[in-house]
C-alpha positions as CSV (number, residue, x, y, z in Angstrom):
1,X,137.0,-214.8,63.7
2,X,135.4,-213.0,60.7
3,X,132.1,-212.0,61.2
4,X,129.4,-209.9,59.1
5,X,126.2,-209.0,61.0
6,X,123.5,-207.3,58.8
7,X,120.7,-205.4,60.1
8,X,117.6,-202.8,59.3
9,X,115.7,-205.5,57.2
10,X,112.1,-205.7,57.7
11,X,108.5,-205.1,55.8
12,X,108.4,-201.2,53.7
13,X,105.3,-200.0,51.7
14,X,106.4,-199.6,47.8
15,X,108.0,-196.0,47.9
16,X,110.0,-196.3,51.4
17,X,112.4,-196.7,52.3
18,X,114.9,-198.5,54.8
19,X,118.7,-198.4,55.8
20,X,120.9,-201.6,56.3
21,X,123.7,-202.0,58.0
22,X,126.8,-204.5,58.0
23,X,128.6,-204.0,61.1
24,X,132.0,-206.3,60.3
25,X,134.8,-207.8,62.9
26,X,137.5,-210.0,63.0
27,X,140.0,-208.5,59.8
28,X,141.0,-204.9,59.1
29,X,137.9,-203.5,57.6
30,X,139.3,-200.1,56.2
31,X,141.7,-202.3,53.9
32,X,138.8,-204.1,51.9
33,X,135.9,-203.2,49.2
34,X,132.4,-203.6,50.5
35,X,129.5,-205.6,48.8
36,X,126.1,-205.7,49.0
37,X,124.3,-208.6,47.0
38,X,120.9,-209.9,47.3
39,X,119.0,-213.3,46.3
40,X,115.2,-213.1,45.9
41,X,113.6,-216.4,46.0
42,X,114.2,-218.3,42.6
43,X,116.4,-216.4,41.4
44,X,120.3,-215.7,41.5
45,X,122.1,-213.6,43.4
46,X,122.7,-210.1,42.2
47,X,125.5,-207.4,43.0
48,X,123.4,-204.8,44.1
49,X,126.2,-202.0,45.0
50,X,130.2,-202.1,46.0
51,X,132.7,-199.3,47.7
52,X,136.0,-198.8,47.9
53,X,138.0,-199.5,50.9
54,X,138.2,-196.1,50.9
55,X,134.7,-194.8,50.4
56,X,135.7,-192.8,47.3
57,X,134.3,-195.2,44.8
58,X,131.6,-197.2,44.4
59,X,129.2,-198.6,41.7
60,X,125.4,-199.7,41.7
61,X,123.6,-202.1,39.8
62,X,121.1,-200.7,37.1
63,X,118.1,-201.5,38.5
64,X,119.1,-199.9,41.9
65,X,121.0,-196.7,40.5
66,X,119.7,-193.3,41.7
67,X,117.8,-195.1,44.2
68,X,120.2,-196.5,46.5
69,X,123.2,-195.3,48.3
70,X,125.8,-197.4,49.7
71,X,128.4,-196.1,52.2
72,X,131.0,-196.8,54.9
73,X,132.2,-195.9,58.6
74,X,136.0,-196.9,58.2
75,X,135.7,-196.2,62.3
76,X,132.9,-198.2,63.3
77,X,133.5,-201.3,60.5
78,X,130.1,-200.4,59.2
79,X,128.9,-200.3,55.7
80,X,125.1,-199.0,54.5
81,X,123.2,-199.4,52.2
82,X,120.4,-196.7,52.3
83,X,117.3,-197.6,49.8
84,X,114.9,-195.3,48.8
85,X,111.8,-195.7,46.4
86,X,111.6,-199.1,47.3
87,X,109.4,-201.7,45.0
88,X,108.2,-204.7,45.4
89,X,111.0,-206.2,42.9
90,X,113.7,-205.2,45.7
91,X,112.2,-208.1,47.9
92,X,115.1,-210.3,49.1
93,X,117.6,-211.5,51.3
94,X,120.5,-208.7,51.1
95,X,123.7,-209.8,52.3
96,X,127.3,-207.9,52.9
97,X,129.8,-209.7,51.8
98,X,133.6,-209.0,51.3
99,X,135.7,-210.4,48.5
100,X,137.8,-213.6,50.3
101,X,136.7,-212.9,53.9
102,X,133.2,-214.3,54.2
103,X,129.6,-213.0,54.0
104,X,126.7,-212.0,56.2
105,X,123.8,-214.0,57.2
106,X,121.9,-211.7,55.9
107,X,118.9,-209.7,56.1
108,X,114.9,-209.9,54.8
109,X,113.8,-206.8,52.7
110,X,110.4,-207.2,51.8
111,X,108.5,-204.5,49.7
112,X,104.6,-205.1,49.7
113,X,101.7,-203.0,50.7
């Protein structure tokens, strides 16, 4: 079955950084774009970056751009998502998810000193 498992959440000072990861099973990975979303309490979810099945494209949110990175491991069924300069307004559940296959349980980023 289709499964999503994120991981590299946890608690970062403002100005660090951390490095999820979506490790992905059960369709053909390589054939499908990757997403990373998150969901801060309150508010609704937001498209934070997307790549290419390929790894050759990808686009970013605004309030993420120059900041974050997301990538992919077409051989391992791993995406990234490498975030640097964290603040304290990138608190939230981030989740991989993957357009009409499923989505992650995701994965607590909080940003506080």
């Amino acid at each position: 079955q289709v499964q999503l498992v994120e991981s590299g959440g946890g608690l970062v000072q403002p100005g660090g950084s951390l490095r999820l990861s979506c490790v992905a099973s059960g369709f053909t990975f390589s054939s499908y774009a990757m997403n990373w979303y998150r969901q801060a309490p309150g508010k609704e979810r937001e498209l934070v970056a997307a790549i290419s099945s390929t790894g050759d494209n990808s686009i970013y949110a605004d309030s993420v751009k120059g900041r974050f990175t997301i990538s992919r491991d077409n051989a391992k069924s791993t995406a990234y998502l490498q975030m640097n300069s964290l603040k304290s307004e990138d608190t939230a559940v981030y989740y991989c998810d993957v357009a009409h296959i499923g989505r992650g349980q995701g994965t607590q980023v909080t940003v506080s000193s």
